[in-house]
N, CA, C and O of each residue as an XYZ file, in Angstrom:
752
protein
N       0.520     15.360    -13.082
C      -0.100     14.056    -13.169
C      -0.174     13.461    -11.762
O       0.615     13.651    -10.837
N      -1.322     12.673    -11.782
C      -1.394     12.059    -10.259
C      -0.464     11.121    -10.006
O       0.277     10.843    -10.949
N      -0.296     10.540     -8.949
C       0.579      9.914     -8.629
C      -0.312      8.097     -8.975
O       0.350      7.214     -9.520
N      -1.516      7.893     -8.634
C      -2.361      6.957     -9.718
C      -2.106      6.764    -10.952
O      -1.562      5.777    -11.449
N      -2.617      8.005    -11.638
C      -1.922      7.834    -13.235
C      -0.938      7.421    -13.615
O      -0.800      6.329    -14.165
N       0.422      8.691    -13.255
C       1.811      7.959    -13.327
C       2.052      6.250    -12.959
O       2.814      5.524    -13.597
N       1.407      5.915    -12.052
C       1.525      4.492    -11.998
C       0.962      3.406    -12.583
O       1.388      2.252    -12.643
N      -0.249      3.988    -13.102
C      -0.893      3.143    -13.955
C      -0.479      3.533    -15.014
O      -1.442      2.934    -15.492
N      -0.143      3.821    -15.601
C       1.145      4.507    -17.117
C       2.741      3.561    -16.989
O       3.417      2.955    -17.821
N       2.874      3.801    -15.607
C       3.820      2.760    -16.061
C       3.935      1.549    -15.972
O       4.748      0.798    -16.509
N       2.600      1.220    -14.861
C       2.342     -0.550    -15.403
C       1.588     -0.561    -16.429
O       1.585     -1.661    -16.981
N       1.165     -0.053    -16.747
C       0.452     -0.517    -17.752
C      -0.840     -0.896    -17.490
O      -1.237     -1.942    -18.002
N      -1.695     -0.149    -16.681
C      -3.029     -0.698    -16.009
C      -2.999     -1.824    -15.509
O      -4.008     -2.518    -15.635
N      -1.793     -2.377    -14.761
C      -1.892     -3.433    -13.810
C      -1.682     -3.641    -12.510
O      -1.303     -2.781    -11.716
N      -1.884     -4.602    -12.302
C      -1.260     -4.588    -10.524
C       0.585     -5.134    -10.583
O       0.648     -6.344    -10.802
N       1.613     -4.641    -10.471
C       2.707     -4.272    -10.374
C       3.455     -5.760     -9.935
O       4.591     -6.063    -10.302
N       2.731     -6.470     -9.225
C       3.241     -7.690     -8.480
C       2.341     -8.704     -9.326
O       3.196     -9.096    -10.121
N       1.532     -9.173     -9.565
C       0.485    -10.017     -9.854
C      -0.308     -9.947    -11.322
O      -1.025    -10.889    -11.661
N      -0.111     -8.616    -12.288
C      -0.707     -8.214    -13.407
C      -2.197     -8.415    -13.324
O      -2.657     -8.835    -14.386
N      -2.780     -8.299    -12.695
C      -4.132     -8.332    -12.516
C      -4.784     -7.155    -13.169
O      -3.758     -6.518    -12.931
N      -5.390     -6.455    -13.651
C      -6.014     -5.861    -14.248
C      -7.490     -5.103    -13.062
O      -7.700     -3.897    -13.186
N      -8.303     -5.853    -12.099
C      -8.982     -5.740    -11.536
C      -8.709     -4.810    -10.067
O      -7.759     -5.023     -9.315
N      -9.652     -3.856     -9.873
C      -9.222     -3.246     -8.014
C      -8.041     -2.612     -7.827
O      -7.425     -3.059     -6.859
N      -7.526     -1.769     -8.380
C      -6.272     -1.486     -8.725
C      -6.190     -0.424     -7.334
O      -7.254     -0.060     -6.835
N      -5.303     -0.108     -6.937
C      -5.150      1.752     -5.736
C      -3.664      1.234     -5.777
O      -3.160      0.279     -6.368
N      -3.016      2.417     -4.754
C      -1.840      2.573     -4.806
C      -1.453      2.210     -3.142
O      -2.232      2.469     -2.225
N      -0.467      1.739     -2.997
C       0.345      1.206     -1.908
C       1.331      2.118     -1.686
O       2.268      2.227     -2.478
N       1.243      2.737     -0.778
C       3.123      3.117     -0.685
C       3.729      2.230      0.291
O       3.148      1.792      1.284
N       5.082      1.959     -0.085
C       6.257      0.945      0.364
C       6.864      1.792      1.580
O       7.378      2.909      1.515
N       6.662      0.921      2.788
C       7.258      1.654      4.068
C       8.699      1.202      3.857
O       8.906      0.415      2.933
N       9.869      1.673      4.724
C       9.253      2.936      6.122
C       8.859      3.866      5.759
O       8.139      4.647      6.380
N       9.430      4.004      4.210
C       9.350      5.631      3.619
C       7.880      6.270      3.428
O       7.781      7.488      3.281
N       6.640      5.365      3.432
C       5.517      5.768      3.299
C       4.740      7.076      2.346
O       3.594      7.493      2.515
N       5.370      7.375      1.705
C       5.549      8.523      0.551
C       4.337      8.050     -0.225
O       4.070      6.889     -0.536
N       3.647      9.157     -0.485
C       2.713      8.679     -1.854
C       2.697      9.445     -2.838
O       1.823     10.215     -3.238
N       4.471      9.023     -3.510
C       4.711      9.337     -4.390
C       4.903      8.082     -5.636
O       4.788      6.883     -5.382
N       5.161      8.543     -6.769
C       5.477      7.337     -7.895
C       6.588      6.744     -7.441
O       6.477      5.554     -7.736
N       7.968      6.999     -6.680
C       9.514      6.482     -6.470
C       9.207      5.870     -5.552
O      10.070      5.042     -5.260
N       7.926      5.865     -4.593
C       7.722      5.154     -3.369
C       6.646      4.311     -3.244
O       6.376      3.806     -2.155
N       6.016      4.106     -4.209
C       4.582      3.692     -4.287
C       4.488      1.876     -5.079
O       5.602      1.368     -5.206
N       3.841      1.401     -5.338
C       3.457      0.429     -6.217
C       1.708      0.284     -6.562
O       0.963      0.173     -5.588
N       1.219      0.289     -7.703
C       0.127     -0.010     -7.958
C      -0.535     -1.660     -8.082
O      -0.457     -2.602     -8.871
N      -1.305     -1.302     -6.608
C      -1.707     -2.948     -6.346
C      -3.015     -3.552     -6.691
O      -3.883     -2.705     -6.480
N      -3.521     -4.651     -7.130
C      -4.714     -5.137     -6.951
C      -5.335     -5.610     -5.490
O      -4.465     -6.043     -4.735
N      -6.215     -5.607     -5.138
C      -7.121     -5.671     -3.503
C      -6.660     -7.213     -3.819
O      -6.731     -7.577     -2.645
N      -6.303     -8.224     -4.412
C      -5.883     -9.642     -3.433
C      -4.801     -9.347     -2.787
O      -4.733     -9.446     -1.562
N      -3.473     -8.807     -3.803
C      -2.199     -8.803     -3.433
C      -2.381     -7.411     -1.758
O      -1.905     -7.420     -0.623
N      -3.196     -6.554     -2.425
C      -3.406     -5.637     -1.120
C      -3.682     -6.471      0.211
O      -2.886     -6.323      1.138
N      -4.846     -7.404      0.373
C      -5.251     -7.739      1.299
C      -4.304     -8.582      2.067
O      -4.424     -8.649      3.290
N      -3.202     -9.347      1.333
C      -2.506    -10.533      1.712
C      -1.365     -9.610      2.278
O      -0.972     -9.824      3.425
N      -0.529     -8.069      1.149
C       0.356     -7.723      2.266
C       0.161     -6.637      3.380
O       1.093     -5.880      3.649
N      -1.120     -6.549      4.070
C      -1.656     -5.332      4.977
C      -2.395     -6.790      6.295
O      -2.793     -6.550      7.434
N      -2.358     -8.196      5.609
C      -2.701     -9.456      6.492
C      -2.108    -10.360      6.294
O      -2.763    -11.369      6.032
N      -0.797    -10.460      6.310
C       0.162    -11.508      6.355
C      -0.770    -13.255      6.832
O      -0.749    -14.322      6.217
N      -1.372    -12.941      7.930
C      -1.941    -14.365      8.444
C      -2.785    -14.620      7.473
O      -3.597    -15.436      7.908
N      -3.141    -14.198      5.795
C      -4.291    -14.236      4.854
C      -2.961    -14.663      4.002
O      -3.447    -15.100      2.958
N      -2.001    -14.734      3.930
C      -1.098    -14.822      2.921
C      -1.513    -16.387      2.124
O      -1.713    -17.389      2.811
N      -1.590    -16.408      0.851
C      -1.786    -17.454      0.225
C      -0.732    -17.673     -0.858
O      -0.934    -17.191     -1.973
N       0.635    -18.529     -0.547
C       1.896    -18.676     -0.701
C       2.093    -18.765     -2.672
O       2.960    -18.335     -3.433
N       0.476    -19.740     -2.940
C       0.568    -19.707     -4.511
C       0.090    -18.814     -4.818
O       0.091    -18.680     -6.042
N      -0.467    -17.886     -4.166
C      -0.660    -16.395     -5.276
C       0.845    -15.611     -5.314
O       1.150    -14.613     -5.968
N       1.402    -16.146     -4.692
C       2.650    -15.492     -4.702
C       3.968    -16.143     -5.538
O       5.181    -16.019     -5.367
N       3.119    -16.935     -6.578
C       4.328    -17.188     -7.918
C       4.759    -16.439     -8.468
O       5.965    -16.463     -8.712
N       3.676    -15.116     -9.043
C       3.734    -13.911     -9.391
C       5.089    -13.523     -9.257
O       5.822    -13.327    -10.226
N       5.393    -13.422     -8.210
C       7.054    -12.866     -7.966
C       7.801    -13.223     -9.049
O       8.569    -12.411     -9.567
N       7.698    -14.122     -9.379
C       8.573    -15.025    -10.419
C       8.923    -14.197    -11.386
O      10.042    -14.154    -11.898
N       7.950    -13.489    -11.678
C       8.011    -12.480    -13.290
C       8.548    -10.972    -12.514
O       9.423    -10.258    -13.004
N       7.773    -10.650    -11.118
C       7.779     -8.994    -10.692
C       9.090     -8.779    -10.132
O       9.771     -7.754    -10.089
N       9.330    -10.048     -9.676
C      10.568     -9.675     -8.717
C      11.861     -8.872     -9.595
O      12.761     -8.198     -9.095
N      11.618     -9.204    -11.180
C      12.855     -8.713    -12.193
C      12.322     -6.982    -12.780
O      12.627     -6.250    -13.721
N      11.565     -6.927    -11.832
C      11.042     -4.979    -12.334
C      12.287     -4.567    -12.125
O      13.158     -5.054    -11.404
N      12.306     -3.376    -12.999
C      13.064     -1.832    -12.959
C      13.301     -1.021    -12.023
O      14.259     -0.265    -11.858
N      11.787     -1.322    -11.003
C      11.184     -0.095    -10.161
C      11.915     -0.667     -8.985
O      11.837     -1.893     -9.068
N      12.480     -0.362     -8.099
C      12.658     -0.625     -6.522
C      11.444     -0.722     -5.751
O      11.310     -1.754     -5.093
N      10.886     -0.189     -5.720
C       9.277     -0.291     -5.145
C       9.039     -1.537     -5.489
O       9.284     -2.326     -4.576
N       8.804     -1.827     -6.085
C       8.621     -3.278     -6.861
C       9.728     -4.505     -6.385
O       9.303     -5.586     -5.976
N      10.779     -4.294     -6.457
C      11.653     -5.366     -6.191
C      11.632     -5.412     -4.436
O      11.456     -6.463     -3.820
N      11.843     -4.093     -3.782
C      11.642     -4.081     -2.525
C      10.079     -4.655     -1.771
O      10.168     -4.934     -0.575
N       9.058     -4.781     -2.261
C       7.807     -6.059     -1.586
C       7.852     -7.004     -2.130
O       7.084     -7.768     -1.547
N       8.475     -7.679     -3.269
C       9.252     -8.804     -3.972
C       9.805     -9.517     -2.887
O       9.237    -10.524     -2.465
N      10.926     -9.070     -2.357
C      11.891     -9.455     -1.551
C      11.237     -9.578     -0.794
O      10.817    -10.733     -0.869
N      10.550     -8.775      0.483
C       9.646     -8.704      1.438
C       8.438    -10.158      1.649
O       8.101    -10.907      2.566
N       8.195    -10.017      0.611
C       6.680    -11.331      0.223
C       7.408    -12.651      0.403
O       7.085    -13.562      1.164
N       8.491    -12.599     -0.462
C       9.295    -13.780     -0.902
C      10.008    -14.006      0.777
O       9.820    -15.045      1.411
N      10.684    -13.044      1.215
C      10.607    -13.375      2.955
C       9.591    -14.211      3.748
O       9.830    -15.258      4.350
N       8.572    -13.655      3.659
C       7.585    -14.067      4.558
C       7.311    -15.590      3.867
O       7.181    -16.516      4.668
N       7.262    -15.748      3.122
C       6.765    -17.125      2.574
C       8.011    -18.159      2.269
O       7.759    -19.202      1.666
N       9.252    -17.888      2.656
C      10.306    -18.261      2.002
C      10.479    -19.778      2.665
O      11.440    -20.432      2.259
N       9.390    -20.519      3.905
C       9.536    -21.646      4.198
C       8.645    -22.660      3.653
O       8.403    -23.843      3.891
N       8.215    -21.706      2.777
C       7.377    -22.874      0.976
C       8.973    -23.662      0.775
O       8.992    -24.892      0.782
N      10.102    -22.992      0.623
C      10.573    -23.707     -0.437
C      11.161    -22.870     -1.802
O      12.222    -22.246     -1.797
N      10.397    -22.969     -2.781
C      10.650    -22.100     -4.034
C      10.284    -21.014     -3.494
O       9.396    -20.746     -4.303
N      10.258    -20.071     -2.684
C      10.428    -18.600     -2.608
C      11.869    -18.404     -2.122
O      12.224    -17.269     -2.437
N      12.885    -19.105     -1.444
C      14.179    -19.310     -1.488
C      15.166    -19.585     -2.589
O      16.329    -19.210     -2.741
N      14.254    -20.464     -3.423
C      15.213    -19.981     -4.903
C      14.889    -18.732     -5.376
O      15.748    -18.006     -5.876
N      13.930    -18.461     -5.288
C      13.911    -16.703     -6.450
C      14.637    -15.921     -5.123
O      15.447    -15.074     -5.498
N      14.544    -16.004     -4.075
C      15.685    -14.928     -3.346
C      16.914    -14.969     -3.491
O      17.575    -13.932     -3.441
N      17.639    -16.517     -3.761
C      19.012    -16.752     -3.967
C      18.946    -16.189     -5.406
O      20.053    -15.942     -5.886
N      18.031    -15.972     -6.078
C      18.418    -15.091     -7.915
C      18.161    -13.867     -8.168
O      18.497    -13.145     -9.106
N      16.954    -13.521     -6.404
C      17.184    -11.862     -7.134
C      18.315    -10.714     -5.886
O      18.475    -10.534     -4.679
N      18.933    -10.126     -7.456
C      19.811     -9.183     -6.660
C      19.068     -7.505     -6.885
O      18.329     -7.067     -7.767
N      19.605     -6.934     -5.770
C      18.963     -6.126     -5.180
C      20.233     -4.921     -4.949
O      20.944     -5.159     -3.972
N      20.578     -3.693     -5.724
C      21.467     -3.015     -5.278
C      21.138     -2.344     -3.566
O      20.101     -2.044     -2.974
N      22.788     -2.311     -3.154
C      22.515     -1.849     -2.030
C      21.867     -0.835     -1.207
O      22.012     -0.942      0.011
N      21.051      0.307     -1.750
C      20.689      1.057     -1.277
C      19.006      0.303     -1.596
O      18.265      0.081     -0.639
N      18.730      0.094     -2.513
C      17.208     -0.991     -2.625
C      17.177     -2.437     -1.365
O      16.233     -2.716     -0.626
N      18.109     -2.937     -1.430
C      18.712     -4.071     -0.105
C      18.366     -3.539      1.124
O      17.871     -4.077      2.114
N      18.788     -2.111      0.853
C      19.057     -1.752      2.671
C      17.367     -1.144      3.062
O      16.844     -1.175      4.176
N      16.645     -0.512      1.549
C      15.363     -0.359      2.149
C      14.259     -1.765      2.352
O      13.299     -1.910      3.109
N      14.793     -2.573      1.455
C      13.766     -4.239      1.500
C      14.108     -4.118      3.085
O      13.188     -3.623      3.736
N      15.405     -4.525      3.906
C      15.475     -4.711      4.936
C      14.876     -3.978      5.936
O      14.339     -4.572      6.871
N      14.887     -2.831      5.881
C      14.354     -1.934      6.669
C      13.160     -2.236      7.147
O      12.262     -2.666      6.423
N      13.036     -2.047      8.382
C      11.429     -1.899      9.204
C      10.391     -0.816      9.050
O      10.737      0.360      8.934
N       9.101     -1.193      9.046
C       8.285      0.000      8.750
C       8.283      0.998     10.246
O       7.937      0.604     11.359
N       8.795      2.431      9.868
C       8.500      3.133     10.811
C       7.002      3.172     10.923
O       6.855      3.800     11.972
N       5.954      2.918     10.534
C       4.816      3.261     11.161
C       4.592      2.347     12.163
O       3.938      2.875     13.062
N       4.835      1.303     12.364
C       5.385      0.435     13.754
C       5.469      1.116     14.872
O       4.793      0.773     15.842
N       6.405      2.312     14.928
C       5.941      2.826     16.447
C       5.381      4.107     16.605
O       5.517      4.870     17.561
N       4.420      4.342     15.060
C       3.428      5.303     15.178
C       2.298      4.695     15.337
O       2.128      3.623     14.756
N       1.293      5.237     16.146
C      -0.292      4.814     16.129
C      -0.551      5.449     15.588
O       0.245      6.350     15.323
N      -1.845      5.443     15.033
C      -3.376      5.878     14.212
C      -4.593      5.503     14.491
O      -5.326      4.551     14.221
N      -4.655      6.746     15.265
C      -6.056      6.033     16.323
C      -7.114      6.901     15.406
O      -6.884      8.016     14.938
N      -8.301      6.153     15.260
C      -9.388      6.801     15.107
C     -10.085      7.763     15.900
O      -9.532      8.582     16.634
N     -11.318      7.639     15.730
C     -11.790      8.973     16.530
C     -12.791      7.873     17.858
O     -13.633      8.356     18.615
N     -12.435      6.540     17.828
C     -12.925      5.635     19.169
C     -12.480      5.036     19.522
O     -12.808      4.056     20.191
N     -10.863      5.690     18.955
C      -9.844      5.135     19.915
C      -9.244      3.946     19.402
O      -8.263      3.429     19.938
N     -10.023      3.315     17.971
C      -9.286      2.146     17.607
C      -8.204      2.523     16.605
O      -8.127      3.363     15.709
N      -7.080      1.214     17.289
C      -6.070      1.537     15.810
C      -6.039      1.335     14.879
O      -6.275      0.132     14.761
N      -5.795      2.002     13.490
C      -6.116      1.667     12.615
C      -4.611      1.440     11.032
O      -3.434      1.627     10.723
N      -5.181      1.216     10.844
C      -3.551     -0.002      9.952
C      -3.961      0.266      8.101
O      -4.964      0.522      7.436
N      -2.706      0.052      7.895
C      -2.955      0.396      6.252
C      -3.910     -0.316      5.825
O      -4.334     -1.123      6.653
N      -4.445     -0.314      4.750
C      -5.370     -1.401      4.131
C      -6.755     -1.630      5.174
O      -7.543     -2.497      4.797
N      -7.080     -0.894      6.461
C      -8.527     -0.577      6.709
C      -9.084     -0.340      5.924
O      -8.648     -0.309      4.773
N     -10.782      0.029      6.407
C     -11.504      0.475      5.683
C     -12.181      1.317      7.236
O     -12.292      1.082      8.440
N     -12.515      2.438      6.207
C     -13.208      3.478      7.820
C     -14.127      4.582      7.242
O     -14.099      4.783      6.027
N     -14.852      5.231      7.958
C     -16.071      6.081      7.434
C     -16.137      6.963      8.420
O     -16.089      6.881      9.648
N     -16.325      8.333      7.193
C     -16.134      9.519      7.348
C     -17.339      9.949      8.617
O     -18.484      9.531      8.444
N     -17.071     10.681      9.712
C     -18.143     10.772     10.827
C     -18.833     12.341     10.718
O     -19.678     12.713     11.533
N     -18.357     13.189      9.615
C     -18.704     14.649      9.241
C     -18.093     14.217      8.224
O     -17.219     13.445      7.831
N     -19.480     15.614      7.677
C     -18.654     16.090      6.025
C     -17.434     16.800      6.510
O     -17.130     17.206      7.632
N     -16.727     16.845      5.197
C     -15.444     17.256      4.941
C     -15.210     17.858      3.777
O     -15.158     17.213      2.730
N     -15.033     19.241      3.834
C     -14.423     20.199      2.544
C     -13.605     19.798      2.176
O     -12.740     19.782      3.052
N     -13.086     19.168      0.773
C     -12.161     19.036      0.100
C     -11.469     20.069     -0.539
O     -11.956     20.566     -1.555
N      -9.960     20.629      0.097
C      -9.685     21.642     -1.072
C      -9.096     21.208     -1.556
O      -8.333     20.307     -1.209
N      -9.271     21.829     -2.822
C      -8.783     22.016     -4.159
C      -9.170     20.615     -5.056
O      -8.623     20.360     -6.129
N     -10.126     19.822     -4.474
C     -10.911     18.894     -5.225
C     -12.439     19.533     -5.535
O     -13.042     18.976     -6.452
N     -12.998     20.448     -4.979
C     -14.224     20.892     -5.436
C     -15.431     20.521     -5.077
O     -16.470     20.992     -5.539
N     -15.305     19.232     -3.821
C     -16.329     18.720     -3.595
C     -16.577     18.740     -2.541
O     -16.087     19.742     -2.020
N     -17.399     17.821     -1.505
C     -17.712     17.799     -0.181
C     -17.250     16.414      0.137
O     -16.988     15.734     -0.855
N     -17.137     16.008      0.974
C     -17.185     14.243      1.195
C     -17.712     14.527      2.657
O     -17.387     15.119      3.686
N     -19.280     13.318      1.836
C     -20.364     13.548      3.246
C     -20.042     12.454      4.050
O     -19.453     11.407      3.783
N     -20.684     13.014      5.402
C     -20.835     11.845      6.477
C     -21.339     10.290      6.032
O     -22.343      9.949      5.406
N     -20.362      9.575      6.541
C     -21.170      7.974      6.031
C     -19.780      7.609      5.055
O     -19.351      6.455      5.056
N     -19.357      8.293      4.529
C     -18.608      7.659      3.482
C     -17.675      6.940      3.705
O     -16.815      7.187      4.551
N     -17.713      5.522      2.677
C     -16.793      4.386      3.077
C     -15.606      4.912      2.533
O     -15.624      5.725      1.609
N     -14.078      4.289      3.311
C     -12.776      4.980      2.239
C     -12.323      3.443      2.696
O     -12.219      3.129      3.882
N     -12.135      2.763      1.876
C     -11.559      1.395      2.025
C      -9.734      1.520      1.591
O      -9.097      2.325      0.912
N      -9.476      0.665      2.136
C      -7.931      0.270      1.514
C      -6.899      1.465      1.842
O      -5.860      1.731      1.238
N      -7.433      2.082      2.903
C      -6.186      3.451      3.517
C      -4.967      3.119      3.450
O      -4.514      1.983      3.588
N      -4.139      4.520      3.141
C      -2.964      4.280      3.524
C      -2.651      5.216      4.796
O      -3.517      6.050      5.060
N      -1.747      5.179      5.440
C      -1.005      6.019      6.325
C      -0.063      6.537      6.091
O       0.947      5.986      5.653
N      -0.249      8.193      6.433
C       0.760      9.200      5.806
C       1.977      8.810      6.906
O       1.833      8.295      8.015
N       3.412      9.288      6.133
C       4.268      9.165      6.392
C       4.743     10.094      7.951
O       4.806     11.277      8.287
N       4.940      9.094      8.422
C       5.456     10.282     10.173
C       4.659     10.997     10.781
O       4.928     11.614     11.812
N       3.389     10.990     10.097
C       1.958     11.713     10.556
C       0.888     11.265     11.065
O       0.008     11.178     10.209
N       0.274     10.646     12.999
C      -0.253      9.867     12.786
C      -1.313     10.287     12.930
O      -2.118      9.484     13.403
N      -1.884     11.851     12.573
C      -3.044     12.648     12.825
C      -3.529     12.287     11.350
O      -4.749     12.411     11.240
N      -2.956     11.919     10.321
C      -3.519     11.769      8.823
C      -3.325     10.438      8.235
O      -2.278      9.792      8.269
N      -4.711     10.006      7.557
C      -4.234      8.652      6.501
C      -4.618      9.444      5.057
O      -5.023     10.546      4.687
N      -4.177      8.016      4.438
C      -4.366      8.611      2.693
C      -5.800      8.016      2.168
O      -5.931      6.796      2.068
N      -6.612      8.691      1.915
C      -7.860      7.428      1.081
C      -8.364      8.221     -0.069
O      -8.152      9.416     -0.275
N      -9.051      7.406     -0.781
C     -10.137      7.729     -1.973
C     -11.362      8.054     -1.725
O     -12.114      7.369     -1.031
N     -11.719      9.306     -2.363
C     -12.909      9.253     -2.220
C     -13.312      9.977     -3.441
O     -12.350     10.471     -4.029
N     -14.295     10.150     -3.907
C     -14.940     10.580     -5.526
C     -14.168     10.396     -6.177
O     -14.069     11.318     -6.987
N     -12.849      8.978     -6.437
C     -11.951      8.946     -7.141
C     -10.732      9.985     -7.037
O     -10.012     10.058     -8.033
N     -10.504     10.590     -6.213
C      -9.269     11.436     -5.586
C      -8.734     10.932     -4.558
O      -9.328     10.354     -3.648
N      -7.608     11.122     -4.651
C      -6.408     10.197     -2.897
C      -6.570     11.451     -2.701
O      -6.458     12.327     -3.559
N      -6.919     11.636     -1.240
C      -6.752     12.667      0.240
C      -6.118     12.625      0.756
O      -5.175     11.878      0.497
N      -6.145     13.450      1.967
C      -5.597     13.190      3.217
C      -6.504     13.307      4.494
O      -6.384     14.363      5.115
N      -7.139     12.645      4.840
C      -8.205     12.693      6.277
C      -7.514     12.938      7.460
O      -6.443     12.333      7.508
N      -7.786     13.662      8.485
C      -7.723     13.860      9.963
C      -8.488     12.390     10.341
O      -9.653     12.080     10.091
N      -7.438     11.586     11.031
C      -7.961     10.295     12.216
C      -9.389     10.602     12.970
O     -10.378      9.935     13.276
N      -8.958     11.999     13.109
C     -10.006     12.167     14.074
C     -11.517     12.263     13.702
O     -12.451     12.214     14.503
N     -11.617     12.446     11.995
C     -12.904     12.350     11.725
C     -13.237     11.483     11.036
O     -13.872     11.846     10.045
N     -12.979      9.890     11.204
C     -13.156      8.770     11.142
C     -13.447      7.532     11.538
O     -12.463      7.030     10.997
N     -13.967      6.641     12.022
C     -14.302      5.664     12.611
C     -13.734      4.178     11.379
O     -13.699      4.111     10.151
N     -13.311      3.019     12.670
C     -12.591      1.817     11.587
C     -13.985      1.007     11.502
O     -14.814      0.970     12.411
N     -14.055      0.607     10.720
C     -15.154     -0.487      9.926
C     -14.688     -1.568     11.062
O     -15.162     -2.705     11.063
């Protein structure tokens, strides 16, 4: 099973933080950057856009926490904590931090810094490029073991960046997560 599926199976076709139903892809939770189900969260493109642009953060979409912050998943409680950080000089994002507890090995990854911080991901003109871009394919590209081609031109919005690798990001394309070479890409 994909690592999409599995996640949309276990939310329940939602967005993980926000229950949104709409724009759904998958996030993986740094430093660990894994795009796996234990590392991942399934997000909707608001909650995407606000945590890949903090300066876009809009503090009342972030009541949500209220309900997500009490998930099962660590993935989940760990950008809980994170969100509820960044916004925590609202006010009420300081009470839900003083209520949610966080075992210590989930604690010690909320705290943690994203190693992709002192990896770059340069495109192929040299610009850097950051999770939650959007960038287009500059050659086709053989997909193996998807069966298809992915032609020149093609948009891959909402990237992720592979873990410790800064020659590869993660994107969609004909509805399959990849893995692209930087180098045959350009950032929107």
């Amino acid at each position: 099973m994909s690592v999409e599926k599995a996640l949309k199976q276990r939310s329940g076709d939602k967005c993980e933080l926000c229950s949104s139903e709409q724009d759904l892809s998958v996030y993986a939770v740094p430093p660990v950057g894994d795009v796996s189900e234990e590392y991942s969260i399934l997000v909707c493109s608001t909650c995407a856009s606000q945590i890949n642009g903090p300066e876009s953060m809009d503090p009342n979409h972030w009541r949500c926490l209220n309900d997500s912050m009490w998930s099962t998943v660590p993935a989940v409680q760990v950008m809980a904590y994170r969100l509820l950080n960044r916004i925590k000089s609202e006010g009420w994002p300081q009470d839900l931090l003083d209520m949610l507890y966080l075992d210590d090995e989930t604690l010690t990854w909320a705290k943690a810094e994203s190693s992709d911080d002192s990896l770059k991901y340069i495109d192929s003109n040299g610009a850097e490029l950051k999770a939650g871009d959007s960038v287009v394919l500059i050659k086709d590209l053989n997909v193996k073991g998807g069966g298809f081609t992915a032609k020149r031109g093609t948009a891959v919005r909402n990237i992720g960046l592979a873990a410790d690798d800064p020659e590869h990001i993660v994107g969609k394309v004909n509805g399959q997560t990849i893995y692209i070479l930087t180098k045959f890409v350009k950032k929107n």
